[in-house]
PLY file of the C-alpha trace (Angstrom):
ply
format ascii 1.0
element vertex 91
property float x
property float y
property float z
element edge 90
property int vertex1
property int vertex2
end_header
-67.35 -52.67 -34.23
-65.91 -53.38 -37.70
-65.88 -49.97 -38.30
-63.88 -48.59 -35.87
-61.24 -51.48 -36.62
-61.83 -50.36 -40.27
-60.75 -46.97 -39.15
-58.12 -47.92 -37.26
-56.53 -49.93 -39.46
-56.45 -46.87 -42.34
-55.11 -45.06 -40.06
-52.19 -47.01 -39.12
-51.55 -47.66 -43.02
-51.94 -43.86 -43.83
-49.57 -43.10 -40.52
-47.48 -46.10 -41.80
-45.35 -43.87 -44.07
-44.59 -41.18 -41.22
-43.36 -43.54 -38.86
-40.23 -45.36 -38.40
-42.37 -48.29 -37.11
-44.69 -50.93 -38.44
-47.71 -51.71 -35.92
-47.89 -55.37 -37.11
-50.60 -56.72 -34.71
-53.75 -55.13 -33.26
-57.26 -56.34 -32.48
-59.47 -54.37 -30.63
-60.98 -57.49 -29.06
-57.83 -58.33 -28.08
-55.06 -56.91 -25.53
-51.96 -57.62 -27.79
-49.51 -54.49 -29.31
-46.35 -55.76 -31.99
-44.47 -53.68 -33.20
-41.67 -53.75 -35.75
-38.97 -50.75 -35.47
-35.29 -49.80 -36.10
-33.25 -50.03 -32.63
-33.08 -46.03 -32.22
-34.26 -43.91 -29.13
-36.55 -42.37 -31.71
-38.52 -45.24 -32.95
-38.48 -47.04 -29.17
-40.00 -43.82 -27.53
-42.64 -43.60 -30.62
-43.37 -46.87 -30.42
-44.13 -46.81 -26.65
-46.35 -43.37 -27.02
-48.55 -45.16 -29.23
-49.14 -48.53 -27.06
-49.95 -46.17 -24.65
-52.49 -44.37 -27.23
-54.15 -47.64 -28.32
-54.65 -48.92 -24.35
-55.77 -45.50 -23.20
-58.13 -45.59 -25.59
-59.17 -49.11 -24.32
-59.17 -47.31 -20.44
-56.32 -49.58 -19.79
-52.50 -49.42 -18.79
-49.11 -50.53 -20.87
-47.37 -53.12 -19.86
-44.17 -54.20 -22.20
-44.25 -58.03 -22.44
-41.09 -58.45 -24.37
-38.53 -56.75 -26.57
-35.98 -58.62 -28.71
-33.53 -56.74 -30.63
-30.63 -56.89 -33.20
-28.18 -54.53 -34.09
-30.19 -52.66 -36.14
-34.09 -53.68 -35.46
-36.52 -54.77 -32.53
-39.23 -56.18 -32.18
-41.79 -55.47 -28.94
-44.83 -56.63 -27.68
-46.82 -54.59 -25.35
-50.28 -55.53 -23.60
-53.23 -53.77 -22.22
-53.93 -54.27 -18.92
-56.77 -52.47 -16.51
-55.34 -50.59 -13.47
-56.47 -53.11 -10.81
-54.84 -56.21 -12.37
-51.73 -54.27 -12.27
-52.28 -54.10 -8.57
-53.23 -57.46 -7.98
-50.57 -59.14 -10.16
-48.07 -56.46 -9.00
-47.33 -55.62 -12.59
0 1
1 2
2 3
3 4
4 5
5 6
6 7
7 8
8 9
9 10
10 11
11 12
12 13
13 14
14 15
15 16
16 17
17 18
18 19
19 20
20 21
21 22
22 23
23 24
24 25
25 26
26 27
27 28
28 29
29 30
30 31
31 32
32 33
33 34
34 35
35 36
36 37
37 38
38 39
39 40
40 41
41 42
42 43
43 44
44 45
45 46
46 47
47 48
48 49
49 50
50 51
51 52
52 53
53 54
54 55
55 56
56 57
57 58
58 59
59 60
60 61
61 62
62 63
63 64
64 65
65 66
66 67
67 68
68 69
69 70
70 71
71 72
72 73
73 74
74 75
75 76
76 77
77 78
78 79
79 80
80 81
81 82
82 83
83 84
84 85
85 86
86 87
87 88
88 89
89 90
């Protein structure tokens, strides 16, 4: 298991420098996505592609907990949920 978070987390730092956003918590035990990212169209639609990534790989849904922005920068939260609690909660 530390391994793959091993993995994961070089690839996030190599991927860092490509993206315009900064993944700044992730545990694979846990459900929890922040992200860091300028307030553009660009970075919000990257950021959301790879919350979905990270729960698909988890066989679970996104669900966007929060997003707080300024003029120029945002912050969001995203969790991974399964399918039926989605259903049940009506989320």
């Amino acid at each position: 298991m530390n391994r793959t978070l091993l993995i994961s987390s070089l690839t996030v730092l190599l991927l860092a420098g490509c993206a315009d956003y900064q993944l700044v918590a992730y545990d694979y035990e846990e459900n929890y996505l922040n992200f860091n990212h300028p307030f553009t169209d660009k970075a919000i639609a990257e950021v959301l592609a790879r919350a979905e990534t990270l729960c698909k790989q988890r066989k679970q849904v996104t669900i966007q907990t929060s997003k707080i922005c300024s003029l120029t920068h945002c912050t969001t939260n995203y969790q991974c949920v399964d399918q039926s609690d989605v259903t049940k909660y009506g989320l």
